[in-house]
C-alpha positions as CSV (number, residue, x, y, z in Angstrom):
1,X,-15.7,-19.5,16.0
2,X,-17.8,-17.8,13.6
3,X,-21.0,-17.5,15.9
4,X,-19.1,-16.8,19.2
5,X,-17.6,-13.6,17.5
6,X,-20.7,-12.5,16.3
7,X,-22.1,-12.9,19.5
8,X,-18.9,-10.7,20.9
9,X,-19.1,-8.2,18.3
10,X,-22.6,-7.8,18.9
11,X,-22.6,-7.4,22.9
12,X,-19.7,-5.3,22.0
13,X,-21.5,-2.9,19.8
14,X,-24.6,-2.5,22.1
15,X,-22.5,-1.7,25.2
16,X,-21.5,1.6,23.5
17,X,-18.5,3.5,24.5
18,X,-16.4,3.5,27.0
19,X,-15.6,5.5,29.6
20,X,-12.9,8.6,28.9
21,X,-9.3,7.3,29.3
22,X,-6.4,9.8,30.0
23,X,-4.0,9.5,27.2
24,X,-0.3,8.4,27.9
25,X,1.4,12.3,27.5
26,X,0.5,15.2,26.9
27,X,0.9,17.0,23.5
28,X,4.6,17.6,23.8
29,X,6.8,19.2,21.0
30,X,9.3,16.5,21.3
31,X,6.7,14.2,20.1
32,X,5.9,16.0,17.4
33,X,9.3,16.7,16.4
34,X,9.9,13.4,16.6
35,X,7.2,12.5,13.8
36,X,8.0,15.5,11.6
37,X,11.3,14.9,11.4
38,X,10.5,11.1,10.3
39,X,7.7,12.1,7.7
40,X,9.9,14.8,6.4
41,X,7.4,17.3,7.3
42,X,8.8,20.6,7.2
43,X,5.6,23.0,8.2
44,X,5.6,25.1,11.1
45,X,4.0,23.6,14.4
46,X,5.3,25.8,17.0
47,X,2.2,26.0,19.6
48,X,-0.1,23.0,17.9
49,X,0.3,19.5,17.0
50,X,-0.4,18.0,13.1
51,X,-3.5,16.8,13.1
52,X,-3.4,13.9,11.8
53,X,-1.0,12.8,14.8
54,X,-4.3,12.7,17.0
55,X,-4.0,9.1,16.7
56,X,0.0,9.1,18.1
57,X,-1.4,10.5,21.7
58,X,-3.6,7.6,22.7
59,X,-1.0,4.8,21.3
60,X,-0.1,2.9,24.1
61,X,3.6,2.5,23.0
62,X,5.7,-0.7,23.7
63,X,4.3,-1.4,26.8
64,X,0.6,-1.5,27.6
65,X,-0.8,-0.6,30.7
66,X,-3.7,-2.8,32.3
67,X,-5.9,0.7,32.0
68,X,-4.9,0.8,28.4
69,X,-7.6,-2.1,26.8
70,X,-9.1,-1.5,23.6
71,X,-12.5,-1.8,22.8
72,X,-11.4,-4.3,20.1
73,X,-8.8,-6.7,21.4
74,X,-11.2,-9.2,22.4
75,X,-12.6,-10.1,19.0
76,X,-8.8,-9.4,18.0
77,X,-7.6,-12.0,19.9
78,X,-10.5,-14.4,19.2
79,X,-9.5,-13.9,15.9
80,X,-5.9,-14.6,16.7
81,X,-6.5,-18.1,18.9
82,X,-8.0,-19.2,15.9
83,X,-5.6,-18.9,13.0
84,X,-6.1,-15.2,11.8
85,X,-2.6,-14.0,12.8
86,X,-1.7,-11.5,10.2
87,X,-3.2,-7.9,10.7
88,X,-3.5,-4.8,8.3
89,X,-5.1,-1.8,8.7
90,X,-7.4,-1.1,5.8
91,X,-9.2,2.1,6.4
92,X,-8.4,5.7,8.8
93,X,-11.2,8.4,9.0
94,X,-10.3,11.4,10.9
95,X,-12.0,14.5,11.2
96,X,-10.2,17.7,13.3
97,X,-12.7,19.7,15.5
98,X,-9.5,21.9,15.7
99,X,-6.2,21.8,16.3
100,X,-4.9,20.6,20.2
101,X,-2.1,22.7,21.6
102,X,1.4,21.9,23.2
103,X,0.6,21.3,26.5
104,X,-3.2,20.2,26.4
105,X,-3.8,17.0,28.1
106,X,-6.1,14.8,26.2
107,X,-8.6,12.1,27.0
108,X,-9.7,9.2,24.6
109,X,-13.3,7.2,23.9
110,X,-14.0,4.0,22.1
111,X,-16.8,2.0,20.6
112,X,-16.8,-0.7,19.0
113,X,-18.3,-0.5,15.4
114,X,-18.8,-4.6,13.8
115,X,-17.2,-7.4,12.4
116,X,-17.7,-8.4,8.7
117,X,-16.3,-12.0,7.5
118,X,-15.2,-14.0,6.9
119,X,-13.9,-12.7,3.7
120,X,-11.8,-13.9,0.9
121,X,-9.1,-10.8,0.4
122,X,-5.6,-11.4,-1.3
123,X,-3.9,-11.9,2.1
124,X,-5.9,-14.4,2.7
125,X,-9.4,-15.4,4.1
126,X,-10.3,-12.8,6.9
127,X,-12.7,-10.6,8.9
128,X,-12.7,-7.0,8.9
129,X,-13.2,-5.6,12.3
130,X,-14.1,-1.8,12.9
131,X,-14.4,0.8,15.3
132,X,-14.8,4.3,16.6
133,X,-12.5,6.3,18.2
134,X,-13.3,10.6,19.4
135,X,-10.3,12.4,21.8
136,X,-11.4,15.1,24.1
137,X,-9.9,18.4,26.0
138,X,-10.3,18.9,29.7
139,X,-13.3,20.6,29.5
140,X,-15.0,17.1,27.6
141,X,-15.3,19.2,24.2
142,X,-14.7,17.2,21.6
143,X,-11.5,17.7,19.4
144,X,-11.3,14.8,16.9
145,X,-12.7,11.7,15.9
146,X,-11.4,8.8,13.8
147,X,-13.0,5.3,11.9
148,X,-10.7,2.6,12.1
149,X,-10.6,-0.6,10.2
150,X,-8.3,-3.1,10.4
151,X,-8.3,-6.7,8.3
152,X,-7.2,-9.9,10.6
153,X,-6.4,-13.1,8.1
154,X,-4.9,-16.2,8.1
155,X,-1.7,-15.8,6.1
156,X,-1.5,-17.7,2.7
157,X,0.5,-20.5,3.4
158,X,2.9,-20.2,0.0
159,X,4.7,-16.9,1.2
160,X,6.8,-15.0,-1.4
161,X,10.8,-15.6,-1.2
162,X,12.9,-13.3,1.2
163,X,14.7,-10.4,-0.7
164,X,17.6,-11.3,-1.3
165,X,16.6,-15.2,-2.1
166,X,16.6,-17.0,-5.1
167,X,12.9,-17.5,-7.3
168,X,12.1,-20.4,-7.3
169,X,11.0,-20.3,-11.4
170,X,13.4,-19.1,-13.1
171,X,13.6,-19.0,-17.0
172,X,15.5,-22.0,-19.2
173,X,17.5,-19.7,-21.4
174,X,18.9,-20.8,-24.7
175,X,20.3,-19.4,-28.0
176,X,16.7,-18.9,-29.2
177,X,16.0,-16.4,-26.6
178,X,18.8,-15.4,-24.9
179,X,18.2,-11.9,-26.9
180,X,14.8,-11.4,-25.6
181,X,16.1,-11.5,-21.4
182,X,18.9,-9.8,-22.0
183,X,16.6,-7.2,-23.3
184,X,15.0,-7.4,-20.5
185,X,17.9,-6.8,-18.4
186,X,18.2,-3.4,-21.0
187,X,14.6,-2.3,-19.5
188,X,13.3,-2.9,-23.3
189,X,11.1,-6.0,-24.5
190,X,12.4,-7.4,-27.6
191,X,10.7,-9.5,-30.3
192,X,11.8,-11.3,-32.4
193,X,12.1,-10.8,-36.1
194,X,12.6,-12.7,-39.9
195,X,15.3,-11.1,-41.3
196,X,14.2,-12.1,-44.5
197,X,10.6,-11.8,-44.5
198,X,10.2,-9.6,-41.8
199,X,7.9,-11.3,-40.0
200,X,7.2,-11.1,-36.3
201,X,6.8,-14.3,-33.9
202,X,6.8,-14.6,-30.1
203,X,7.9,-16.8,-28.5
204,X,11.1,-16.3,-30.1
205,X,12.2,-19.9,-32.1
206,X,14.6,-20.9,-34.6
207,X,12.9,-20.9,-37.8
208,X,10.5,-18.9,-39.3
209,X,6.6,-19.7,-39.3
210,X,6.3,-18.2,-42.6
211,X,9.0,-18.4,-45.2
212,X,11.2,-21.0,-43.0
213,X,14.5,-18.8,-43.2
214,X,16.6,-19.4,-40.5
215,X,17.7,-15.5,-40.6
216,X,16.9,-13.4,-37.5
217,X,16.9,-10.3,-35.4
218,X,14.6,-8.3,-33.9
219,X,13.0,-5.1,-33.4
220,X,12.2,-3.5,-29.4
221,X,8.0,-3.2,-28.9
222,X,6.8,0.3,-28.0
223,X,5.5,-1.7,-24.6
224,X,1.8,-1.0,-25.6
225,X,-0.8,-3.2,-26.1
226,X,-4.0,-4.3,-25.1
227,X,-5.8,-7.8,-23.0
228,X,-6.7,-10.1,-25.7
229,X,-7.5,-12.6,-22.8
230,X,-7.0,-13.7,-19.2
231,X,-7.8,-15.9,-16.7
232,X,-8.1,-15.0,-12.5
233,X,-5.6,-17.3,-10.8
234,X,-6.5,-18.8,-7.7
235,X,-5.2,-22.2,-7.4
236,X,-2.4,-24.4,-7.7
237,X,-0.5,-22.0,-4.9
238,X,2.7,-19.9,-7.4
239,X,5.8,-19.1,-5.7
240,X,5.9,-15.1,-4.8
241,X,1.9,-14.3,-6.3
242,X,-0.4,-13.6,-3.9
243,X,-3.8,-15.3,-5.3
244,X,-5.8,-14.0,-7.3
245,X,-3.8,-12.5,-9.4
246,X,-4.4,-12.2,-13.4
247,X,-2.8,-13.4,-15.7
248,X,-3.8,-11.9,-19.6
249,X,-2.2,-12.7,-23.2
250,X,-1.8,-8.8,-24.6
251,X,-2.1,-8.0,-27.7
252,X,0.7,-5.7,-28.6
253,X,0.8,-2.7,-31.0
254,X,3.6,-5.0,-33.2
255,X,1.1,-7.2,-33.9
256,X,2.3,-10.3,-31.5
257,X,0.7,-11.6,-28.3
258,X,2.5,-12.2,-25.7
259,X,1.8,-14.0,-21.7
260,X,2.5,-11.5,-18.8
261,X,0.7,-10.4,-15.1
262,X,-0.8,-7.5,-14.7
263,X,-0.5,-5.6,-12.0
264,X,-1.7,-2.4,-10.5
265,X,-5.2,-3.1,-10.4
266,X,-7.5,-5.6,-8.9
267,X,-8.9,-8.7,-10.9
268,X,-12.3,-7.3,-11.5
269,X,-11.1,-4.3,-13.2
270,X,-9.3,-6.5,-15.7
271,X,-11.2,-6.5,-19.2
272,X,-10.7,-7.8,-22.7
273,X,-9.5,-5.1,-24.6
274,X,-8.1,-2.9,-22.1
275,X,-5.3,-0.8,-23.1
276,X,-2.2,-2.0,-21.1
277,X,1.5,-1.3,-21.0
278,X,4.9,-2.5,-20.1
279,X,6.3,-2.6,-16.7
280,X,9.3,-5.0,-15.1
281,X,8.9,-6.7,-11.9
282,X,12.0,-7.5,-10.0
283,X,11.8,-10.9,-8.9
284,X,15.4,-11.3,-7.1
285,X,18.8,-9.8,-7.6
286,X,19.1,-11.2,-10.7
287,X,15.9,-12.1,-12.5
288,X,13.5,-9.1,-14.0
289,X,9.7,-10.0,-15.6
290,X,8.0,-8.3,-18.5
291,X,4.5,-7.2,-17.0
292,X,1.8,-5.5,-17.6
293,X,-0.4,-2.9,-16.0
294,X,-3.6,-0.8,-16.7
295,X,-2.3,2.2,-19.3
296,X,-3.1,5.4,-17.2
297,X,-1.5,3.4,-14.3
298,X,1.1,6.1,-13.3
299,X,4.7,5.3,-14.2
300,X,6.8,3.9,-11.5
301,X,9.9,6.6,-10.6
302,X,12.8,5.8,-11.8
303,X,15.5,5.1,-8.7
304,X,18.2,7.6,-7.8
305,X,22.0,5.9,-7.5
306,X,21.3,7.0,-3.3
307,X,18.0,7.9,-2.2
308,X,17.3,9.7,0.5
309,X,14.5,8.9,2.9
310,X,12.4,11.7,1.7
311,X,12.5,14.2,-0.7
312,X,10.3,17.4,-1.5
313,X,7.8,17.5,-3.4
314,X,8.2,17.5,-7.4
315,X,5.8,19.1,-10.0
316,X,4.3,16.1,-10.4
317,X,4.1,14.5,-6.8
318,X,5.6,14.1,-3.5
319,X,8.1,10.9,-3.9
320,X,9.0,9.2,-0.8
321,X,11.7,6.4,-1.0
322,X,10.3,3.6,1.2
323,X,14.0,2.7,2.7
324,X,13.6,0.5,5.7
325,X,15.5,3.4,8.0
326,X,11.6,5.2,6.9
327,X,9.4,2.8,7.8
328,X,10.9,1.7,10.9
329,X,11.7,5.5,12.2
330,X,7.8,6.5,11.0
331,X,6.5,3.4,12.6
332,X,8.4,4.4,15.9
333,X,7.3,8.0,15.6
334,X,3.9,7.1,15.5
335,X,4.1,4.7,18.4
336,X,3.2,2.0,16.4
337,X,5.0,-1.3,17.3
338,X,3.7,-3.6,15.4
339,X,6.3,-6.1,14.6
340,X,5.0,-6.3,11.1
341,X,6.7,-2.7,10.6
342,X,10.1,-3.5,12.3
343,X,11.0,-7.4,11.8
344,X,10.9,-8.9,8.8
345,X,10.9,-12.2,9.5
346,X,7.8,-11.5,11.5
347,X,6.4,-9.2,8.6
348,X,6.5,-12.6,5.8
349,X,5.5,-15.0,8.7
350,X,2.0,-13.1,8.5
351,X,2.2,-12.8,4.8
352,X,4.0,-10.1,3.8
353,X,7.3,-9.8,1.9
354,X,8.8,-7.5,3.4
355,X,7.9,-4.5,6.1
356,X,5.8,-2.1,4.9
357,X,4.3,1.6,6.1
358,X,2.1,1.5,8.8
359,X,-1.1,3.4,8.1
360,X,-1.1,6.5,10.7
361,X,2.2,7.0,8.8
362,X,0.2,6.8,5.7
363,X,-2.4,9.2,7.2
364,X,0.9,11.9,8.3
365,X,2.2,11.9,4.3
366,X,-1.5,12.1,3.1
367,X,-1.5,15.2,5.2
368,X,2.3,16.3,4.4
369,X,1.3,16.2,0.7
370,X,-1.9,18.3,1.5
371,X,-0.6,21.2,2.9
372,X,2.3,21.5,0.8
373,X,0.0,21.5,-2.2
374,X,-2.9,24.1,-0.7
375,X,0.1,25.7,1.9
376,X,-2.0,27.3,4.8
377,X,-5.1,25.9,4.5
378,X,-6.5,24.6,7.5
379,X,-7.5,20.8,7.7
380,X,-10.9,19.8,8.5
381,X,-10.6,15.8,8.2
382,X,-8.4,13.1,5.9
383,X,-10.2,10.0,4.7
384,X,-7.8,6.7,4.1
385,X,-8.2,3.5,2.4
386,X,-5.7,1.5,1.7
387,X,-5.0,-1.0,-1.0
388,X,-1.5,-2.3,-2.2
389,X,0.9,-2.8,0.5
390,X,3.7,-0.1,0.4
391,X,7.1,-2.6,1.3
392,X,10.3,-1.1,2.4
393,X,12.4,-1.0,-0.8
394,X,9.4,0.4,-2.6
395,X,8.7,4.2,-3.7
396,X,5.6,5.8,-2.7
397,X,4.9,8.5,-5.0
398,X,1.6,11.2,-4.0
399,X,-0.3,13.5,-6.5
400,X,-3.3,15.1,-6.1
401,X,-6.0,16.7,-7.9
402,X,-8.3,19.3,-6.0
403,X,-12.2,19.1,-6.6
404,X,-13.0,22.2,-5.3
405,X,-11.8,24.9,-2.7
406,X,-12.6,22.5,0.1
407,X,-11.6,19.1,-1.3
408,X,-8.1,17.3,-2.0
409,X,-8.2,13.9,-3.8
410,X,-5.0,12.3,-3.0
411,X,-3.5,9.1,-4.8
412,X,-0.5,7.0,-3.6
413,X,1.0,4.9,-5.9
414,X,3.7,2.2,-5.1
415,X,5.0,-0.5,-8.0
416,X,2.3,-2.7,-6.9
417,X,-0.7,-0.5,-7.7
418,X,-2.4,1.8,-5.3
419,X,-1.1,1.9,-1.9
420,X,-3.9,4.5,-0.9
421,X,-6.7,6.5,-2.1
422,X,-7.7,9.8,0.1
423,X,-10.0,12.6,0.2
424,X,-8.8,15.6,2.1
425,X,-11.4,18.4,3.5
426,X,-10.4,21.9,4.3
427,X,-11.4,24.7,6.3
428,X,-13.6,27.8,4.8
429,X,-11.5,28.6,1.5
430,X,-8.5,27.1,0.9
431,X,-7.0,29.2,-2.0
């Protein structure tokens, strides 16, 4: 398979692009209400679209039409007939030659760009297939162009348990260290403590170590530390952990080491003696871990008693609450129908856990949270990559920090890590 897709991808490439193809609509203000209204985009787009809904107007929606083939589906469904089932989008490069306007009909080009692979990626093994997209106006000027990358694997075949399941490893609890999960369930991570001595041990047990008293207590860590050591899981497969992942014994400030994940960051980045800190991972409605992620890793939001879909932006970030009402409505706006977005069934038979934000969505907040932050600035393009997957249930949380006049970096963080890293380009001065 191997050598017939690089043959594909190669006759692909040198054919060039296509010819123009009308888009499906024009650039109607129904279609853009409908995505504002879904991205929680309040600015003012009376006589022009977003820009970064360029994408939106050449989706083909639901229902392809014969006239509507893109220039990758053939290595696509290569890839498909031959195990790689599961699809993710990985990178979106758009740059705006200016803005189109209600009315204007647009036409669409493709080329196709490569195929790199196989790869071994968290998802699974897979091959990353890219390619080139430009939209036109009537009169064949160019209006915007766009990279696209996409990641086609073959799912892992241990898949992580349905929300709402059981976990399969749950803890044996007994009277040495019932105290430490039900700290847990307090949000605090608990150690235990001589309460003769004063001596510190973890794991918790029923004597101490050091002056054999069977006297105890304990004392809450600060949830700081650092990696004394790790290892990069990859095999025997682990119920609901996505290989690799690490897993580290951190040194904490107490004194103690203790065995947790961490999280947030890829495996390379992990390093002995990096400073960590606490987090908990919900693993089912009832059972919370102690984890571990990098130390400037920002600090998952804490959950409102009813979240709203979206909410404006804070001091300190635009927040989005990734409710599955959001996804799905986003996904729709966008004309994205992807049953990985929509079913999730579908969305952990590829393997996922859940549905998660499709990335022209992702694109749309990147550029929600832009011109909030500089308001009236003009965009000039919005660079995407993606990393953690950002599942429904999830909170997506957006800060910036601007470079210069011209240049927004953007950062979207979900519990997982980094769902996105973007760089945002503006127009002449953007003060």
């Amino acid at each position: 398979m191997h050598d017939e897709l690089t043959a594909l991808a190669g006759r692909l490439a040198a054919a060039g692009g296509q010819d123009a193809l009308p888009c499906p609509d024009p650039v109607n203000a129904a279609m853009i209400r409908n995505w504002t209204q879904a991205l929680g985009d309040t600015g003012t787009w009376d006589d022009v679209a977003p820009p970064a809904m360029i994408q939106v107007w050449s989706m083909p929606g639901l229902v392809r039409r014969p006239d509507q083939k893109g220039v990758a589906d053939d290595p696509l469904r290569l890839l498909e007939d031959n195990g790689y089932t599961g699809i993710v989008a990985t990178n979106c490069d758009q740059t705006y030659d200016r803005y189109v306007k209600v009315g204007e009909r647009l036409r669409t080009r493709m080329r196709f760009g490569g195929v790199t692979g196989p790869k071994k990626t968290a998802m699974g093994e897979g091959y990353f297939v890219t390619w080139y997209q430009s939209w036109y106006d009537e009169n064949d000027e160019r209006v915007a162009e766009m990279l696209f990358r996409v990641l086609k694997f073959k799912p892992n075949k241990k898949q992580p348990p349905a929300p709402g399941g059981k976990y399969p490893l749950q803890p044996a609890i007994g009277r040495d260290t019932a105290f430490f999960w039900d700290g847990v369930d307090a949000g605090e991570l608990r150690i235990q403590r001589c309460a003769d001595c004063g001596a510190l041990r973890h794991p918790p047990g029923p004597m101490c170590p050091k002056c054999q008293s069977p006297n105890r207590d304990y004392v809450v860590a600060s949830g700081r530390g650092e990696v004394h050591s790790y290892v990069v899981h990859h095999h025997p497969p682990v119920p609901g952990r996505t290989p690799p992942f690490v897993v580290a014994v951190v040194e904490l400030e107490e004194g103690v080491r203790i065995v947790g994940n961490v999280n947030g960051c890829a495996p390379d980045d992990v390093k002995v003696g990096m400073p960590v800190r606490l987090v908990f991972e919900r693993m089912d409605d009832e059972l919370v871990l102690p984890q571990w992620t990098p130390a400037d890793a920002p600090p998952p939001p804490e959950e409102p008693a009813a979240p709203p879909a979206a909410e404006a932006p804070a001091a300190d970030g635009l927040r989005i609450e990734l409710t599955p009402t959001f996804i799905i409505s986003t996904a729709i706006a966008t004309r994205d129908f992807m049953p990985v977005h929509h079913d999730p069934a579908l969305a952990r038979a590829q393997g996922s856990k859940d549905i998660f934000v499709n990335i022209l969505t992702s694109v749309g907040l990147v550029q929600r949270y832009a011109l909030e932050t500089v308001p009236d600035a003009a965009l000039e393009s919005i660079e995407v990559r993606l990393g953690a997957p950002a599942y429904a249930g999830d909170t997506l949380t957006l800060t910036g920090d601007r470079v210069d006049e011209r240049t927004l970096r953007v950062r979207g963080a979900v519990s997982l890590g980094d769902h996105l890293t973007a760089t945002v380009r503006f127009r002449g001065d953007a003060e």
